[in-house]
Jmol script that loads the backbone (N, CA, C; Angstrom):
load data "model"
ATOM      1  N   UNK A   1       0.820  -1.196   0.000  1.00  0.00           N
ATOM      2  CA  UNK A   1       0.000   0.000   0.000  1.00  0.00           C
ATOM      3  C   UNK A   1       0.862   1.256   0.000  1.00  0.00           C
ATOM      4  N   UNK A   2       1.533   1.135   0.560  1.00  0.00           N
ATOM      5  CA  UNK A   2       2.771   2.327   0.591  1.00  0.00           C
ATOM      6  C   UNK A   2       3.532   2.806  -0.540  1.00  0.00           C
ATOM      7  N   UNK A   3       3.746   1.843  -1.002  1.00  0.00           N
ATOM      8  CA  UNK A   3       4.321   1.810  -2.768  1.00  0.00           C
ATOM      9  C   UNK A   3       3.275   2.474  -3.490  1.00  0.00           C
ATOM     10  N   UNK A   4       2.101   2.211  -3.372  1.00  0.00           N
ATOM     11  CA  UNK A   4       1.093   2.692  -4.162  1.00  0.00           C
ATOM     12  C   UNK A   4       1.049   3.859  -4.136  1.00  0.00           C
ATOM     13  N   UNK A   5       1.123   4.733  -2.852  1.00  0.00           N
ATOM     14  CA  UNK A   5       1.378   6.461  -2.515  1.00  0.00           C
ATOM     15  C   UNK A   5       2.334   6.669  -3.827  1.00  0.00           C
ATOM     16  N   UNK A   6       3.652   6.254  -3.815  1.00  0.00           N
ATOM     17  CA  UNK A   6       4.288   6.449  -4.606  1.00  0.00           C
ATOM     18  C   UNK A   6       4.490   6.389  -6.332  1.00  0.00           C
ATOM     19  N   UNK A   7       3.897   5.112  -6.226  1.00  0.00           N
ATOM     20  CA  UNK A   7       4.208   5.101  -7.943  1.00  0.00           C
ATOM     21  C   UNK A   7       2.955   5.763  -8.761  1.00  0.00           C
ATOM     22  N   UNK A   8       1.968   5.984  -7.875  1.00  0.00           N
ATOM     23  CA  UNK A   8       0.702   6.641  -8.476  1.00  0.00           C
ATOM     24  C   UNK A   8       1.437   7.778  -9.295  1.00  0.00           C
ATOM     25  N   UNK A   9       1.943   9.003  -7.946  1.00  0.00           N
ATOM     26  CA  UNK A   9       2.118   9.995  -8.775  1.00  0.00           C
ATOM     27  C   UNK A   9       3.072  10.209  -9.722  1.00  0.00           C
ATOM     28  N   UNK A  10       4.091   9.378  -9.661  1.00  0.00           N
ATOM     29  CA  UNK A  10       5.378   9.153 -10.384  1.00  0.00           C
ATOM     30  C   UNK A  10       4.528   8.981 -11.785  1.00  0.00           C
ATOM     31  N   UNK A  11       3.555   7.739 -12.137  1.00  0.00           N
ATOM     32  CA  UNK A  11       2.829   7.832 -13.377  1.00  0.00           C
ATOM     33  C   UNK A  11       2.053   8.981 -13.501  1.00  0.00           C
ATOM     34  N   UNK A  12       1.650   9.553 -12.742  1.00  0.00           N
ATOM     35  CA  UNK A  12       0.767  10.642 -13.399  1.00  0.00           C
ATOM     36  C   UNK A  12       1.697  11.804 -13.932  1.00  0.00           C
ATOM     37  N   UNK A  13       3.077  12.080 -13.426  1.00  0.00           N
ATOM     38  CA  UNK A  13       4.011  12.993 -13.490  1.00  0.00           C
ATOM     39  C   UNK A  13       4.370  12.557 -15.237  1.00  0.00           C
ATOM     40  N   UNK A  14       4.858  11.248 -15.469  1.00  0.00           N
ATOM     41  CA  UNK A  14       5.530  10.690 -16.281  1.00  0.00           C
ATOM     42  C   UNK A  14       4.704  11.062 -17.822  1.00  0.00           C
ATOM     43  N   UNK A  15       3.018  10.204 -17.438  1.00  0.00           N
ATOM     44  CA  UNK A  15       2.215  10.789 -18.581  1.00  0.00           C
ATOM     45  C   UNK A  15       1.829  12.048 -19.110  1.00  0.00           C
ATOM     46  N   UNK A  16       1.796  12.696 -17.795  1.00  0.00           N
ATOM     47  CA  UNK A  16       1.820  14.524 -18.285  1.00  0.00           C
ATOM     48  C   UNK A  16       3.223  14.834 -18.702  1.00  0.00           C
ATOM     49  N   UNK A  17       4.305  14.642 -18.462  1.00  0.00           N
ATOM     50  CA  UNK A  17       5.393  15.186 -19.257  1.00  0.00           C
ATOM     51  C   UNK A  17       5.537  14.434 -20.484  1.00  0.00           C
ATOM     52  N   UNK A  18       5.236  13.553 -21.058  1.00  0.00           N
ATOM     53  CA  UNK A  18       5.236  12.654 -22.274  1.00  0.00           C
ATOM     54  C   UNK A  18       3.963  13.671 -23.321  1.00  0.00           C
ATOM     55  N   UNK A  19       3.093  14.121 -22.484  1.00  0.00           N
ATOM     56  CA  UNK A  19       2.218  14.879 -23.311  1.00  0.00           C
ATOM     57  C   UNK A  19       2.434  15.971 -24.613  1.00  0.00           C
ATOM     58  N   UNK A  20       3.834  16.511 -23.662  1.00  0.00           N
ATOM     59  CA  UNK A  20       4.372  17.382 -24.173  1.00  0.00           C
ATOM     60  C   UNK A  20       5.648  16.794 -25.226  1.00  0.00           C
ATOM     61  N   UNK A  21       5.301  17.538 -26.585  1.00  0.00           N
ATOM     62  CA  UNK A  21       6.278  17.032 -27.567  1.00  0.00           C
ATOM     63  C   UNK A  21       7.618  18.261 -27.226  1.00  0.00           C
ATOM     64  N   UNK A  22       9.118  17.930 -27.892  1.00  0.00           N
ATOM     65  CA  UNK A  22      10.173  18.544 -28.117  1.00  0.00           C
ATOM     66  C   UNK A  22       9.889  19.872 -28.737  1.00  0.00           C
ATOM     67  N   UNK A  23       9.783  20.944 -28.565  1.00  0.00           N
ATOM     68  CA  UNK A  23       9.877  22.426 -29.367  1.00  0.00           C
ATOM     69  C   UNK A  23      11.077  22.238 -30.157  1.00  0.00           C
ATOM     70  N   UNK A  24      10.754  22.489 -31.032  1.00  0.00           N
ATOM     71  CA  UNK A  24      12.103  22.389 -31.975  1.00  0.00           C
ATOM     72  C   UNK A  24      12.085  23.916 -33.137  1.00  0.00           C
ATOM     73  N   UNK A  25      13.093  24.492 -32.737  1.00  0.00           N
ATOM     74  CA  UNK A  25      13.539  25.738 -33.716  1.00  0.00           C
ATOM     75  C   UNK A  25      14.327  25.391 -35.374  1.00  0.00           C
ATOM     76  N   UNK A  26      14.010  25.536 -36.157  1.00  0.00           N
ATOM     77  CA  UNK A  26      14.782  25.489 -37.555  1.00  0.00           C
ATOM     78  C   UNK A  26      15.198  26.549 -38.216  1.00  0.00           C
ATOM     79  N   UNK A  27      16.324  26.781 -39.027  1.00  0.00           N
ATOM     80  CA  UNK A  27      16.530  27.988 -39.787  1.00  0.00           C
ATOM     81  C   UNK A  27      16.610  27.155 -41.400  1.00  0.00           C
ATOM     82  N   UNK A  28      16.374  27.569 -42.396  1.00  0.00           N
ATOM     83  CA  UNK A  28      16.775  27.058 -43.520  1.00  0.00           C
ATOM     84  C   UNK A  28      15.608  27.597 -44.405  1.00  0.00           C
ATOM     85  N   UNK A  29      15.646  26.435 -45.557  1.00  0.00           N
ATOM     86  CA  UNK A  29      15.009  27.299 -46.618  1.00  0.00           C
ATOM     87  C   UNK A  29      13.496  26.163 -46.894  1.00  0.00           C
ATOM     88  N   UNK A  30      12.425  27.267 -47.201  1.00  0.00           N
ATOM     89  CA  UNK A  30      10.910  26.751 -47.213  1.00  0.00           C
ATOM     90  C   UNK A  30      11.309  25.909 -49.015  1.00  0.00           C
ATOM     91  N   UNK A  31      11.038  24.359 -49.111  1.00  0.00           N
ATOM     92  CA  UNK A  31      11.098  24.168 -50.230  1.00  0.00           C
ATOM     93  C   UNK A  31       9.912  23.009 -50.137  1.00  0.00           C
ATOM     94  N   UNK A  32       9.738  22.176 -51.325  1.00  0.00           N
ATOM     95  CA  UNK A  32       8.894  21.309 -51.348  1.00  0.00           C
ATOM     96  C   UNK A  32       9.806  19.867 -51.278  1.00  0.00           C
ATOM     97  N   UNK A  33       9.121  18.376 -50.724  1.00  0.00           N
ATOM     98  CA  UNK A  33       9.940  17.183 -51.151  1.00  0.00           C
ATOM     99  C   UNK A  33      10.390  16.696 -52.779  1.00  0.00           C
ATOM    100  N   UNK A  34       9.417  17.579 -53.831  1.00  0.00           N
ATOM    101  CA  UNK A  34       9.680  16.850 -54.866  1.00  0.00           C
ATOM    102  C   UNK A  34      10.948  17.541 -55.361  1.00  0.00           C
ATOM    103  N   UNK A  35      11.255  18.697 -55.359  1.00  0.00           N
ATOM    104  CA  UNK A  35      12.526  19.751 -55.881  1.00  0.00           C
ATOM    105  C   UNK A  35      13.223  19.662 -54.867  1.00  0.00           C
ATOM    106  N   UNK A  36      13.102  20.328 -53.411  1.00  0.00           N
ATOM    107  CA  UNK A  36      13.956  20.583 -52.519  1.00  0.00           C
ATOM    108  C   UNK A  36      15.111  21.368 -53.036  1.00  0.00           C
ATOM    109  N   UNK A  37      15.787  21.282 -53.224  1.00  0.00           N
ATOM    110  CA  UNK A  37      17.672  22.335 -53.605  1.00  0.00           C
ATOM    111  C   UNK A  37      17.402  22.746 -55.204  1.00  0.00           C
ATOM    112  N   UNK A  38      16.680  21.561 -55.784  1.00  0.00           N
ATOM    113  CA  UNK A  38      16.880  21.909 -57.001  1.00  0.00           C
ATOM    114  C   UNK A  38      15.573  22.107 -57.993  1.00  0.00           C
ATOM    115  N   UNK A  39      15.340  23.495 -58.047  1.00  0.00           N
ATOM    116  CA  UNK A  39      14.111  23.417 -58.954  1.00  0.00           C
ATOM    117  C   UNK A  39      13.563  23.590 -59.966  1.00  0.00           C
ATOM    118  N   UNK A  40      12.148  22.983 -60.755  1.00  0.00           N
ATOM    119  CA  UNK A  40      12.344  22.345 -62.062  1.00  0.00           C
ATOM    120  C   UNK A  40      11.771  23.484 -63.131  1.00  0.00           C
ATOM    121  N   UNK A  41      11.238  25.097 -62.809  1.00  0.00           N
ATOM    122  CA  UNK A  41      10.628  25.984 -63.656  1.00  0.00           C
ATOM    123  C   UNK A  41      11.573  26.643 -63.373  1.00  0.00           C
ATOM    124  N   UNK A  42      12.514  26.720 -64.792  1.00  0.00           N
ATOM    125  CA  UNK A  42      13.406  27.166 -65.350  1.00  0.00           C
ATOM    126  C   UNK A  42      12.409  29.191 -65.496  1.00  0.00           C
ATOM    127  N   UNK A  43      13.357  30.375 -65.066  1.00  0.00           N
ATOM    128  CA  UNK A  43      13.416  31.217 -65.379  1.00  0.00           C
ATOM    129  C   UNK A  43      11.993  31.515 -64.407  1.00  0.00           C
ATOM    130  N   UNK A  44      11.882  30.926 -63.260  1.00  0.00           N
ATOM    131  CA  UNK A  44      10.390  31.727 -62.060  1.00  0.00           C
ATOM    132  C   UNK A  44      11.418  31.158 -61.103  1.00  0.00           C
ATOM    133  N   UNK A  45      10.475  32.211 -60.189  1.00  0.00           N
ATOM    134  CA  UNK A  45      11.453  32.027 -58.976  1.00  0.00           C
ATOM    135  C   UNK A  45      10.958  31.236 -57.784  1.00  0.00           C
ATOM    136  N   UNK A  46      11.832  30.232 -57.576  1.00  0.00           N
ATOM    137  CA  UNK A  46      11.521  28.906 -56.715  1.00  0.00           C
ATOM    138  C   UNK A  46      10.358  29.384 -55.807  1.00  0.00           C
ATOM    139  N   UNK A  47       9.589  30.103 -55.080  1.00  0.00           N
ATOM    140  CA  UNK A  47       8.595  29.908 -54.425  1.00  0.00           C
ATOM    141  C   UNK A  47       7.591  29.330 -55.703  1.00  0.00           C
ATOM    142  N   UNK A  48       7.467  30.306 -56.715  1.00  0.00           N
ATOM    143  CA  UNK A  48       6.443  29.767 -57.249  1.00  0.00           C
ATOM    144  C   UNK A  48       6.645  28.565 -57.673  1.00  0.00           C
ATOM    145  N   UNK A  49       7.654  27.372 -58.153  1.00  0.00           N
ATOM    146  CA  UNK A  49       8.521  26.395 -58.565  1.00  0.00           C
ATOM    147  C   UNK A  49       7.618  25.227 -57.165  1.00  0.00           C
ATOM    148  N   UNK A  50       7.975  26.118 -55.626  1.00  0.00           N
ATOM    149  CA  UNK A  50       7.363  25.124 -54.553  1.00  0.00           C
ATOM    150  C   UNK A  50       5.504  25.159 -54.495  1.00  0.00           C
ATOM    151  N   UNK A  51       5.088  26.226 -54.655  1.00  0.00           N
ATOM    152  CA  UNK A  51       3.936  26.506 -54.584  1.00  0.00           C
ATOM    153  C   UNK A  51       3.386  25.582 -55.819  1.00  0.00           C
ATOM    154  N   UNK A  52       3.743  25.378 -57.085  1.00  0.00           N
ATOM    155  CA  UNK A  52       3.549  24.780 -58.106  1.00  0.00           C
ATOM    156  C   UNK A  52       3.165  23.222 -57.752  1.00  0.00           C
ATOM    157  N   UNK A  53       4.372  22.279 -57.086  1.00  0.00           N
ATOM    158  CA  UNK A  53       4.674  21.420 -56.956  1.00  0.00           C
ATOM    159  C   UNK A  53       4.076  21.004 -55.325  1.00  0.00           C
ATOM    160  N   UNK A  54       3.748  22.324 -54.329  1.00  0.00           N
ATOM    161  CA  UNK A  54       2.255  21.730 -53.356  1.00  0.00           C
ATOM    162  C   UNK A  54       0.861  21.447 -54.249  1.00  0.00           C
ATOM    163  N   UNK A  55       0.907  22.381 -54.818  1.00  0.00           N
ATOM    164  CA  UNK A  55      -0.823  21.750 -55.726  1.00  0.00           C
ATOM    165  C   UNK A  55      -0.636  20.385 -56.413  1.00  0.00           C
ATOM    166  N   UNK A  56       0.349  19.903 -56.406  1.00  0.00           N
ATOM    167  CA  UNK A  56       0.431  18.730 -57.389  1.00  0.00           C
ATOM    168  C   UNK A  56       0.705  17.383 -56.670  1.00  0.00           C
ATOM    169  N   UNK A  57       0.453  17.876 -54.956  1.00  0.00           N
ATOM    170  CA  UNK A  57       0.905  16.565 -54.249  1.00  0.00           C
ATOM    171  C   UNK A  57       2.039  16.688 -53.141  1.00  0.00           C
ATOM    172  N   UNK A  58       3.314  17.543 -53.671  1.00  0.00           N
ATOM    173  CA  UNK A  58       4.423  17.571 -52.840  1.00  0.00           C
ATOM    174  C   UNK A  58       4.072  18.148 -51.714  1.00  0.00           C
ATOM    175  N   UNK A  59       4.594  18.019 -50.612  1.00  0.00           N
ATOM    176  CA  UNK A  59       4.645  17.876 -49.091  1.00  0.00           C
ATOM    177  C   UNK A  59       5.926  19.559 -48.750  1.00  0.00           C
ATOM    178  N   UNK A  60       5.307  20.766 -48.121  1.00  0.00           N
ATOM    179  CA  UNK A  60       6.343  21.110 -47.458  1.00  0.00           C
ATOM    180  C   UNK A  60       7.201  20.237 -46.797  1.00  0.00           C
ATOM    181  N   UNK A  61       8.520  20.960 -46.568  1.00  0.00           N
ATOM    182  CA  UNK A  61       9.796  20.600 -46.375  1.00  0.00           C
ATOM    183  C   UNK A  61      10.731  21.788 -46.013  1.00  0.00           C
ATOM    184  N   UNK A  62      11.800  22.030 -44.973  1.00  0.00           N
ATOM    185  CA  UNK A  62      12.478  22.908 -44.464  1.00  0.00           C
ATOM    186  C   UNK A  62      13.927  22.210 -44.967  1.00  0.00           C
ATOM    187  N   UNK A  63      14.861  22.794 -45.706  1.00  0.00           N
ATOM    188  CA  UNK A  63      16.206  22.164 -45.451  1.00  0.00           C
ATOM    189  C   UNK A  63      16.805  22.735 -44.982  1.00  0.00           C
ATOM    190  N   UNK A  64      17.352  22.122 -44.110  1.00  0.00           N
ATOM    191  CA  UNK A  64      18.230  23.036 -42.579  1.00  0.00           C
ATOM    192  C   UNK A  64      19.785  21.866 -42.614  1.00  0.00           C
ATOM    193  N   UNK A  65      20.781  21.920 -42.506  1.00  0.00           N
ATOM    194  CA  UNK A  65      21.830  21.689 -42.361  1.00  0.00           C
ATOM    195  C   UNK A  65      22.124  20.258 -43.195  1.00  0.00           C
ATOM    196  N   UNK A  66      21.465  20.501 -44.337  1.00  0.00           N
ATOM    197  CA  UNK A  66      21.711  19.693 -45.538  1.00  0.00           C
ATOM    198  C   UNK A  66      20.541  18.250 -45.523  1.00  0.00           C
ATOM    199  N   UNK A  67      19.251  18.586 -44.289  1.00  0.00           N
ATOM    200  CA  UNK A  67      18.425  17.593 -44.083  1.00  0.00           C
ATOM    201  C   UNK A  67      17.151  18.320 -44.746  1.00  0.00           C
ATOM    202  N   UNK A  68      16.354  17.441 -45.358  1.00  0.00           N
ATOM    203  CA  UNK A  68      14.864  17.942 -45.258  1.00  0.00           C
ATOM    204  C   UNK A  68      13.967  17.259 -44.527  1.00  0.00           C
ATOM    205  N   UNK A  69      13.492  18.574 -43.734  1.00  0.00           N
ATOM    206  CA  UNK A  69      12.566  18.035 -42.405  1.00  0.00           C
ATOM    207  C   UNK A  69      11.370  18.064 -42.884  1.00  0.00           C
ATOM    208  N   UNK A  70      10.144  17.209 -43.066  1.00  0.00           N
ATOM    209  CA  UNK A  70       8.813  17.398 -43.525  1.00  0.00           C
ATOM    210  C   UNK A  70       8.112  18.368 -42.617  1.00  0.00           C
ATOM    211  N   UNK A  71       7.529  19.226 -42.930  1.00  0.00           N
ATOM    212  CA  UNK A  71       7.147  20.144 -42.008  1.00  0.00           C
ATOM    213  C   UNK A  71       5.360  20.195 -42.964  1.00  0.00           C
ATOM    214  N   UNK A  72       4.528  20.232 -41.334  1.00  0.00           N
ATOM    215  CA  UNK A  72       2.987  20.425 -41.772  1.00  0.00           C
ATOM    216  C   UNK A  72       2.153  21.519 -40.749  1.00  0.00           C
ATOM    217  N   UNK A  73       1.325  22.069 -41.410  1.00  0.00           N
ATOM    218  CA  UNK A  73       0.709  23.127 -40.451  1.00  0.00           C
ATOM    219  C   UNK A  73       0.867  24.349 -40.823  1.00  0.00           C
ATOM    220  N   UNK A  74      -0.142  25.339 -40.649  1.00  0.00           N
ATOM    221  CA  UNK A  74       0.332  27.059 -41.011  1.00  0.00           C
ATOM    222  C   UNK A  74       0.452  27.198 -42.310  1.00  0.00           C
ATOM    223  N   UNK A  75      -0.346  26.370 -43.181  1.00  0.00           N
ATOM    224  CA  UNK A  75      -0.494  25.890 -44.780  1.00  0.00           C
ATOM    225  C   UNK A  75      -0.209  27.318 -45.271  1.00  0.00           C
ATOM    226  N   UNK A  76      -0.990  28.452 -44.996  1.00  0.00           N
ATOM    227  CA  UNK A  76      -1.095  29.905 -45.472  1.00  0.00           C
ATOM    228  C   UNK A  76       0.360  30.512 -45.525  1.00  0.00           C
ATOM    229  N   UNK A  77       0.686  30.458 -43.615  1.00  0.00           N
ATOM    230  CA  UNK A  77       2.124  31.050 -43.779  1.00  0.00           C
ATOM    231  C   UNK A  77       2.978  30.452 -44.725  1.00  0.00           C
ATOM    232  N   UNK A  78       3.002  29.485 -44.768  1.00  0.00           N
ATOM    233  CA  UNK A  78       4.312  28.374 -44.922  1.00  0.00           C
ATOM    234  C   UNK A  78       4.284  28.744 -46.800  1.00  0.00           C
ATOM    235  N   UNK A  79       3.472  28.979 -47.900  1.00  0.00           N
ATOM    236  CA  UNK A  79       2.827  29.806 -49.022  1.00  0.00           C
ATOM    237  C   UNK A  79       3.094  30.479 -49.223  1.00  0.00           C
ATOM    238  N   UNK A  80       2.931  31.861 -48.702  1.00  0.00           N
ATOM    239  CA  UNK A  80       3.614  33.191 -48.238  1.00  0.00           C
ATOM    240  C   UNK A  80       5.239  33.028 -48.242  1.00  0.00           C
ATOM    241  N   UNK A  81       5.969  32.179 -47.645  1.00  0.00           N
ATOM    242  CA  UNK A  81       7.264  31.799 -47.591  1.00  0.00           C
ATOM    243  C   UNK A  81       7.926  31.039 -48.152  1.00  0.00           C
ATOM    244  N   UNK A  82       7.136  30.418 -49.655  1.00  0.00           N
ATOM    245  CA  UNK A  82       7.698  29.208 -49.865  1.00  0.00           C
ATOM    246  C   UNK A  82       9.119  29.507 -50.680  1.00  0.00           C
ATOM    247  N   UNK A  83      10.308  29.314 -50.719  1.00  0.00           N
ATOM    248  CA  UNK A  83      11.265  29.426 -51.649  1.00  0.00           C
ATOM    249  C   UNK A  83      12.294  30.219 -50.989  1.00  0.00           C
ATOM    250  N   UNK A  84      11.671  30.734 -49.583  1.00  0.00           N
ATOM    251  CA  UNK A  84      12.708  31.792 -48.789  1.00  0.00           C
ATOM    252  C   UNK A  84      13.290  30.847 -47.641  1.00  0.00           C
ATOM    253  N   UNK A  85      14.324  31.467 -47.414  1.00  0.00           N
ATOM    254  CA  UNK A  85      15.426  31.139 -46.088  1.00  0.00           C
ATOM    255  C   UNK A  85      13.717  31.839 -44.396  1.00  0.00           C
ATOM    256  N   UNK A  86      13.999  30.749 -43.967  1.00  0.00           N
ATOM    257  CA  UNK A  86      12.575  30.939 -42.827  1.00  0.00           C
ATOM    258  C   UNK A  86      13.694  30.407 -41.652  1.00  0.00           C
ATOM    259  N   UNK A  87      12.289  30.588 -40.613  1.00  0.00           N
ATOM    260  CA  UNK A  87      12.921  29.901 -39.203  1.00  0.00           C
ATOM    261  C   UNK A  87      11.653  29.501 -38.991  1.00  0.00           C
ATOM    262  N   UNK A  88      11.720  28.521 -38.320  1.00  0.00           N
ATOM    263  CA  UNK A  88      10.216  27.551 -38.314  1.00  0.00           C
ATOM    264  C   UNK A  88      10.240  26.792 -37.100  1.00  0.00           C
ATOM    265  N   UNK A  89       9.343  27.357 -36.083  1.00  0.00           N
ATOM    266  CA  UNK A  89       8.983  26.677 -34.485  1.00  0.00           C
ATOM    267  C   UNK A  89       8.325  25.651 -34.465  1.00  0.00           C
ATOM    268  N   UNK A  90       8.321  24.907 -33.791  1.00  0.00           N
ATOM    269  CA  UNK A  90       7.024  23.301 -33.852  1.00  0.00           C
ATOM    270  C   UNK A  90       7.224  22.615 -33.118  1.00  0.00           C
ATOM    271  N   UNK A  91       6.481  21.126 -33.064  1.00  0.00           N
ATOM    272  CA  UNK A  91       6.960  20.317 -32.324  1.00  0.00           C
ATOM    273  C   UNK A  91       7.439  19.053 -33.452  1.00  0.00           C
ATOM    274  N   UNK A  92       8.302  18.120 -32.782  1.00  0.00           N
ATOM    275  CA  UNK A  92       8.513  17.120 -33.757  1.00  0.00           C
ATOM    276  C   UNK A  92       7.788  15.789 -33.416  1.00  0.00           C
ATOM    277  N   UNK A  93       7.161  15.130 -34.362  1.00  0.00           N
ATOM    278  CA  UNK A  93       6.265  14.497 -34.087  1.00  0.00           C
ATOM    279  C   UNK A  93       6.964  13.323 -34.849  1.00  0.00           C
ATOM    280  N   UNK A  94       7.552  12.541 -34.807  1.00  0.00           N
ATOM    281  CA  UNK A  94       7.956  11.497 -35.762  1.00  0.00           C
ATOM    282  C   UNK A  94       9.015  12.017 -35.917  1.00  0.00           C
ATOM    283  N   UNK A  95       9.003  12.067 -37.415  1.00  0.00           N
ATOM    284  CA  UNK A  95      10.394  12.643 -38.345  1.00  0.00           C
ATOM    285  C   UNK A  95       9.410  13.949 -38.902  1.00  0.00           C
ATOM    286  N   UNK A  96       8.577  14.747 -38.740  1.00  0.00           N
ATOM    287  CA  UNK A  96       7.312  15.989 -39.244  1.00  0.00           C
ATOM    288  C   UNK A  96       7.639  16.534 -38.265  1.00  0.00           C
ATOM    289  N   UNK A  97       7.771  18.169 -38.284  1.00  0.00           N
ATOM    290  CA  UNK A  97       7.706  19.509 -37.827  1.00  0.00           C
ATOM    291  C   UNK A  97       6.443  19.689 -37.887  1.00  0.00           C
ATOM    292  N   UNK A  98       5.444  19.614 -36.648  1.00  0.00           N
ATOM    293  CA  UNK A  98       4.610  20.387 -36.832  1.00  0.00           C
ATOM    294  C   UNK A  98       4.243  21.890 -36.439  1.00  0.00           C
ATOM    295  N   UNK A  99       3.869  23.016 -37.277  1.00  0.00           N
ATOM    296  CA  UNK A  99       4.762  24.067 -37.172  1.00  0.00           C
ATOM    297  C   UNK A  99       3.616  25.180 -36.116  1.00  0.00           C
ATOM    298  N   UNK A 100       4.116  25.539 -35.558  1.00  0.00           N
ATOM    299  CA  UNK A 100       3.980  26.604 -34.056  1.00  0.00           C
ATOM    300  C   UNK A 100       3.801  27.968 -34.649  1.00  0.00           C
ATOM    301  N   UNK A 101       4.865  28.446 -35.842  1.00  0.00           N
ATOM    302  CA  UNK A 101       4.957  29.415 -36.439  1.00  0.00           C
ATOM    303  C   UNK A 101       6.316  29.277 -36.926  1.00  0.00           C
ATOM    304  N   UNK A 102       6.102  30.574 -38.389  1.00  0.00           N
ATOM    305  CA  UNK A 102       7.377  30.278 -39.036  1.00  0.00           C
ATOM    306  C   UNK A 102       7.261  32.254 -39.460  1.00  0.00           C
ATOM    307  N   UNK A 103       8.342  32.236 -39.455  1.00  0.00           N
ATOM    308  CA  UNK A 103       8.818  33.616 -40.092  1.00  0.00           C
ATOM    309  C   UNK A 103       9.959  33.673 -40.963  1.00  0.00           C
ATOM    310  N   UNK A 104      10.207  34.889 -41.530  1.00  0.00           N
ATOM    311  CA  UNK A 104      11.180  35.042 -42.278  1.00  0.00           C
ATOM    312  C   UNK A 104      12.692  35.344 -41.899  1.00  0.00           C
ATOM    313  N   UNK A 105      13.719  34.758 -42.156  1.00  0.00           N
ATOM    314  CA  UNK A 105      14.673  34.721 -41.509  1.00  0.00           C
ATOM    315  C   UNK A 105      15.491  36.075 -41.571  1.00  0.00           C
ATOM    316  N   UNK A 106      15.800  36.972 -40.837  1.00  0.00           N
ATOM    317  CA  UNK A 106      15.999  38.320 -41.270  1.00  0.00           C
ATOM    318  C   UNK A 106      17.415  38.339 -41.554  1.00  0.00           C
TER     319      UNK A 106
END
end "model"
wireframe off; spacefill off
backbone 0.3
color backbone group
Protein backbone atom coordinates (compact mmCIF):
# COMPACT_ATOMS: atom_id res chain seq x y z
CA UNK A 1 0.00 0.00 0.00
CA UNK A 2 2.77 2.33 0.59
CA UNK A 3 4.32 1.81 -2.77
CA UNK A 4 1.09 2.69 -4.16
CA UNK A 5 1.38 6.46 -2.51
CA UNK A 6 4.29 6.45 -4.61
CA UNK A 7 4.21 5.10 -7.94
CA UNK A 8 0.70 6.64 -8.48
CA UNK A 9 2.12 10.00 -8.78
CA UNK A 10 5.38 9.15 -10.38
CA UNK A 11 2.83 7.83 -13.38
CA UNK A 12 0.77 10.64 -13.40
CA UNK A 13 4.01 12.99 -13.49
CA UNK A 14 5.53 10.69 -16.28
CA UNK A 15 2.22 10.79 -18.58
CA UNK A 16 1.82 14.52 -18.29
CA UNK A 17 5.39 15.19 -19.26
CA UNK A 18 5.24 12.65 -22.27
CA UNK A 19 2.22 14.88 -23.31
CA UNK A 20 4.37 17.38 -24.17
CA UNK A 21 6.28 17.03 -27.57
CA UNK A 22 10.17 18.54 -28.12
CA UNK A 23 9.88 22.43 -29.37
CA UNK A 24 12.10 22.39 -31.98
CA UNK A 25 13.54 25.74 -33.72
CA UNK A 26 14.78 25.49 -37.55
CA UNK A 27 16.53 27.99 -39.79
CA UNK A 28 16.78 27.06 -43.52
CA UNK A 29 15.01 27.30 -46.62
CA UNK A 30 10.91 26.75 -47.21
CA UNK A 31 11.10 24.17 -50.23
CA UNK A 32 8.89 21.31 -51.35
CA UNK A 33 9.94 17.18 -51.15
CA UNK A 34 9.68 16.85 -54.87
CA UNK A 35 12.53 19.75 -55.88
CA UNK A 36 13.96 20.58 -52.52
CA UNK A 37 17.67 22.33 -53.61
CA UNK A 38 16.88 21.91 -57.00
CA UNK A 39 14.11 23.42 -58.95
CA UNK A 40 12.34 22.34 -62.06
CA UNK A 41 10.63 25.98 -63.66
CA UNK A 42 13.41 27.17 -65.35
CA UNK A 43 13.42 31.22 -65.38
CA UNK A 44 10.39 31.73 -62.06
CA UNK A 45 11.45 32.03 -58.98
CA UNK A 46 11.52 28.91 -56.72
CA UNK A 47 8.59 29.91 -54.43
CA UNK A 48 6.44 29.77 -57.25
CA UNK A 49 8.52 26.39 -58.56
CA UNK A 50 7.36 25.12 -54.55
CA UNK A 51 3.94 26.51 -54.58
CA UNK A 52 3.55 24.78 -58.11
CA UNK A 53 4.67 21.42 -56.96
CA UNK A 54 2.26 21.73 -53.36
CA UNK A 55 -0.82 21.75 -55.73
CA UNK A 56 0.43 18.73 -57.39
CA UNK A 57 0.91 16.56 -54.25
CA UNK A 58 4.42 17.57 -52.84
CA UNK A 59 4.65 17.88 -49.09
CA UNK A 60 6.34 21.11 -47.46
CA UNK A 61 9.80 20.60 -46.38
CA UNK A 62 12.48 22.91 -44.46
CA UNK A 63 16.21 22.16 -45.45
CA UNK A 64 18.23 23.04 -42.58
CA UNK A 65 21.83 21.69 -42.36
CA UNK A 66 21.71 19.69 -45.54
CA UNK A 67 18.42 17.59 -44.08
CA UNK A 68 14.86 17.94 -45.26
CA UNK A 69 12.57 18.04 -42.40
CA UNK A 70 8.81 17.40 -43.53
CA UNK A 71 7.15 20.14 -42.01
CA UNK A 72 2.99 20.43 -41.77
CA UNK A 73 0.71 23.13 -40.45
CA UNK A 74 0.33 27.06 -41.01
CA UNK A 75 -0.49 25.89 -44.78
CA UNK A 76 -1.10 29.91 -45.47
CA UNK A 77 2.12 31.05 -43.78
CA UNK A 78 4.31 28.37 -44.92
CA UNK A 79 2.83 29.81 -49.02
CA UNK A 80 3.61 33.19 -48.24
CA UNK A 81 7.26 31.80 -47.59
CA UNK A 82 7.70 29.21 -49.87
CA UNK A 83 11.27 29.43 -51.65
CA UNK A 84 12.71 31.79 -48.79
CA UNK A 85 15.43 31.14 -46.09
CA UNK A 86 12.58 30.94 -42.83
CA UNK A 87 12.92 29.90 -39.20
CA UNK A 88 10.22 27.55 -38.31
CA UNK A 89 8.98 26.68 -34.49
CA UNK A 90 7.02 23.30 -33.85
CA UNK A 91 6.96 20.32 -32.32
CA UNK A 92 8.51 17.12 -33.76
CA UNK A 93 6.26 14.50 -34.09
CA UNK A 94 7.96 11.50 -35.76
CA UNK A 95 10.39 12.64 -38.35
CA UNK A 96 7.31 15.99 -39.24
CA UNK A 97 7.71 19.51 -37.83
CA UNK A 98 4.61 20.39 -36.83
CA UNK A 99 4.76 24.07 -37.17
CA UNK A 100 3.98 26.60 -34.06
CA UNK A 101 4.96 29.42 -36.44
CA UNK A 102 7.38 30.28 -39.04
CA UNK A 103 8.82 33.62 -40.09
CA UNK A 104 11.18 35.04 -42.28
CA UNK A 105 14.67 34.72 -41.51
CA UNK A 106 16.00 38.32 -41.27
Amino acid sequence: MRMNIFVTPALVIAFTLSAFGAQTKLTGVLTDDMCTKKHMMPGKPNGDCVRECIKHGAKYVIVSDGKAIPVQGKEDQLSGLAGKKVIVSGELKGKTLVVTAVEPQP
